[in-house]
Wavefront OBJ file of the C-alpha trace (Angstrom):
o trace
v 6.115 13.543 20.508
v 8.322 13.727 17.796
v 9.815 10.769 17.815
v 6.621 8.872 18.142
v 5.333 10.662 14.524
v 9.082 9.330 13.415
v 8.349 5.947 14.452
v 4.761 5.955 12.794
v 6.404 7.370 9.431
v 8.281 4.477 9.626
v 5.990 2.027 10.011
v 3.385 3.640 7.353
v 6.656 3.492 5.065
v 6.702 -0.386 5.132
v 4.311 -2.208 3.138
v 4.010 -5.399 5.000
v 3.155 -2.973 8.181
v 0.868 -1.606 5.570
v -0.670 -5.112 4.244
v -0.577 -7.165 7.148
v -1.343 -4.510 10.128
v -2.976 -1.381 8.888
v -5.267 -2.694 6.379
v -6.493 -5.212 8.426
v -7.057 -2.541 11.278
v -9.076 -0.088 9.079
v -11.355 -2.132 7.565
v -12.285 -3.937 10.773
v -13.188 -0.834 12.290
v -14.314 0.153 8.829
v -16.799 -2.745 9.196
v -17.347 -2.692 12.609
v -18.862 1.241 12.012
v -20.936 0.453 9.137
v -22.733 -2.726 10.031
v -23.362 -1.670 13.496
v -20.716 -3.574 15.911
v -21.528 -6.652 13.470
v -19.264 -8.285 11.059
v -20.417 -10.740 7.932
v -17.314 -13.593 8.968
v -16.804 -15.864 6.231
v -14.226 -18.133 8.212
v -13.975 -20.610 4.768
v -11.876 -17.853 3.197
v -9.615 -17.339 6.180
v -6.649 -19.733 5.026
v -5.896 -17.540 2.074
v -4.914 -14.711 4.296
v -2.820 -17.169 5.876
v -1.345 -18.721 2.872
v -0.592 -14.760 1.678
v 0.826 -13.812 5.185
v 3.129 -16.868 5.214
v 3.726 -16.810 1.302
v 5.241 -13.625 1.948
v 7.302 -14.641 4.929
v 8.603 -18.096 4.197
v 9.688 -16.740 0.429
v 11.740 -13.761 1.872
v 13.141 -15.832 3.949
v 14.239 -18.052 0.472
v 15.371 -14.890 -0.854
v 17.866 -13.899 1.371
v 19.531 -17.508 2.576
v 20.111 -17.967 -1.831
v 20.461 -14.461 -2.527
v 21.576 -12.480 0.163
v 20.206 -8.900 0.961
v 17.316 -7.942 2.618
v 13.979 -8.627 2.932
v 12.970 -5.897 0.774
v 14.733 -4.002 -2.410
v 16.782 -1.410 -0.127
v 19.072 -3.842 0.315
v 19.197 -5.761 -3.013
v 19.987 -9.321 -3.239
v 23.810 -10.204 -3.906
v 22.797 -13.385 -6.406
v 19.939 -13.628 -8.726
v 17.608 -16.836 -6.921
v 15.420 -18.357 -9.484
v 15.241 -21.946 -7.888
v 12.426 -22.476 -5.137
v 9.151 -20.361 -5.729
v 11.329 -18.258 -7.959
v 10.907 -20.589 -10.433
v 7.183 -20.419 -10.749
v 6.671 -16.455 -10.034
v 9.101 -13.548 -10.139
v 7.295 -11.814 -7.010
v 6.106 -14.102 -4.933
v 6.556 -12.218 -1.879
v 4.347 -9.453 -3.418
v 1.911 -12.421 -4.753
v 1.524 -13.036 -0.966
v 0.970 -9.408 -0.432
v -2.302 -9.669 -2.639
v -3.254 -12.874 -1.879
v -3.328 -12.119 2.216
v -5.802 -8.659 0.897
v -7.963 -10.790 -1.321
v -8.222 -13.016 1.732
v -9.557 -9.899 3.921
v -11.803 -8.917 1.063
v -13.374 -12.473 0.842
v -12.935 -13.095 4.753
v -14.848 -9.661 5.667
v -16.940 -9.418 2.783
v -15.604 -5.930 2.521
v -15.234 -3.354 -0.016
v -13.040 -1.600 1.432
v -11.147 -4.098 1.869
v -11.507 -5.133 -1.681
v -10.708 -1.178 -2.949
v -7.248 -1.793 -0.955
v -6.815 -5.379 -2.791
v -7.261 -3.606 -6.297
v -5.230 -0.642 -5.262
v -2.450 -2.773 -3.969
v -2.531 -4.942 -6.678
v -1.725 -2.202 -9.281
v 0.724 -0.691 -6.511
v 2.677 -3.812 -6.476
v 2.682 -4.157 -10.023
v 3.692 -0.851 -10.623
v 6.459 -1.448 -8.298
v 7.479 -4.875 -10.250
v 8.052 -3.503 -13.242
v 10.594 -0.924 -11.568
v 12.122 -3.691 -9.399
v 12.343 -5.458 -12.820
v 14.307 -2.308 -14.150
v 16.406 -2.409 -11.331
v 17.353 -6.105 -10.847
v 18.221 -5.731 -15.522
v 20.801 -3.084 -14.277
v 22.312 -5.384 -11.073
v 22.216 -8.806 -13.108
v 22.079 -8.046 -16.715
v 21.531 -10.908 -19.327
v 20.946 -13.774 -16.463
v 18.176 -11.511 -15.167
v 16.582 -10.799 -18.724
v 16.645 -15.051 -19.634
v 15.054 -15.349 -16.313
v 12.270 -12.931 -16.930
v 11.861 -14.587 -20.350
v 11.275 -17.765 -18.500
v 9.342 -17.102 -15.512
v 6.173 -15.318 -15.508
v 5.691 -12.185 -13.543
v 2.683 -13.066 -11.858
v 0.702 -16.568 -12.093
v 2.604 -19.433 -13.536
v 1.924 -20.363 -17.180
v -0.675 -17.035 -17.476
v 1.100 -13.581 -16.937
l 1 2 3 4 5 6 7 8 9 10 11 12 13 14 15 16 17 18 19 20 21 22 23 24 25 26 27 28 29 30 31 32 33 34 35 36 37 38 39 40 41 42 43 44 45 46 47 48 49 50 51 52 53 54 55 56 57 58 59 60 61 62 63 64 65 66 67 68 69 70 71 72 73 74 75 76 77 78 79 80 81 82 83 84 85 86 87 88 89 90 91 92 93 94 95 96 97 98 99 100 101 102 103 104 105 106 107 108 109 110 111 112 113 114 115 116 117 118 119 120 121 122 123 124 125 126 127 128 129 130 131 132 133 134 135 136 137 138 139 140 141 142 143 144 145 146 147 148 149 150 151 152 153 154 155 156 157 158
């Protein structure tokens, strides 16, 4: 028993687990219980979860062939990659992130699934701005001319 909590401490620990498996889960059922075994399917909104889910994927994958690393910050990158989708967004693996939830929230017509968009959303930027503090220590003045170039978010707006 215990090392079935261990492996589901682990899992609840990873955010695309989180993003792409548990929040998913919970507001189907979430949906399921409230609108009696029915669900409000708006299929027209389905490709942005897509798009998010494979944002996410295809731009870690960038990541770590130009920078080395790992997929996430526990294993920082080795190089600083600002070529690719780097060079419109700083996070575009978190941009995924919120794009696949805003894709649930439309998809579903949920609002719980639209609390966990806004909740991740200010999660993930909280957690920019410390990656931000982190990749200024590993890369220095490179990393600070980058951020001064690229926008954190949405090209040309923030």
């Amino acid at each position: 028993m215990a090392s079935i909590t261990a492996v589901a401490a682990r899992l609840l620990r990873k955010t695309p687990f989180r993003t792409f498996v548990l929040y998913p889960l919970i507001t189907l059922i979430w949906e399921l219980s409230f609108r009696q075994g029915r669900l409000d399917l708006q299929p027209i909104f389905f490709p942005l979860m897509l798009w998010g889910y494979l944002q996410y994927r295809l731009c870690g994958r960038y990541r770590i062939k130009r920078g080395g690393g790992g997929p996430g910050l526990e294993i920082p990158p080795e190089r600083l990659v600002t070529t690719g989708p780097y060079a419109y967004t700083r996070n575009p693996m978190y941009l995924g992130h919120i794009i696949f939830l805003a894709g649930l929230t439309l998809t579903l017509k949920s609002l719980l699934a639209g609390l966990l968009t806004g909740a991740g959303a200010c999660w993930f930027h909280a957690r920019a701005l410390k990656d931000e503090r982190r990749m200024t220590e590993r890369f220095g003045t490179p990393y600070v001319e980058y951020t001064a170039s690229v926008k954190r978010w949405l090209p040309g707006l923030f």
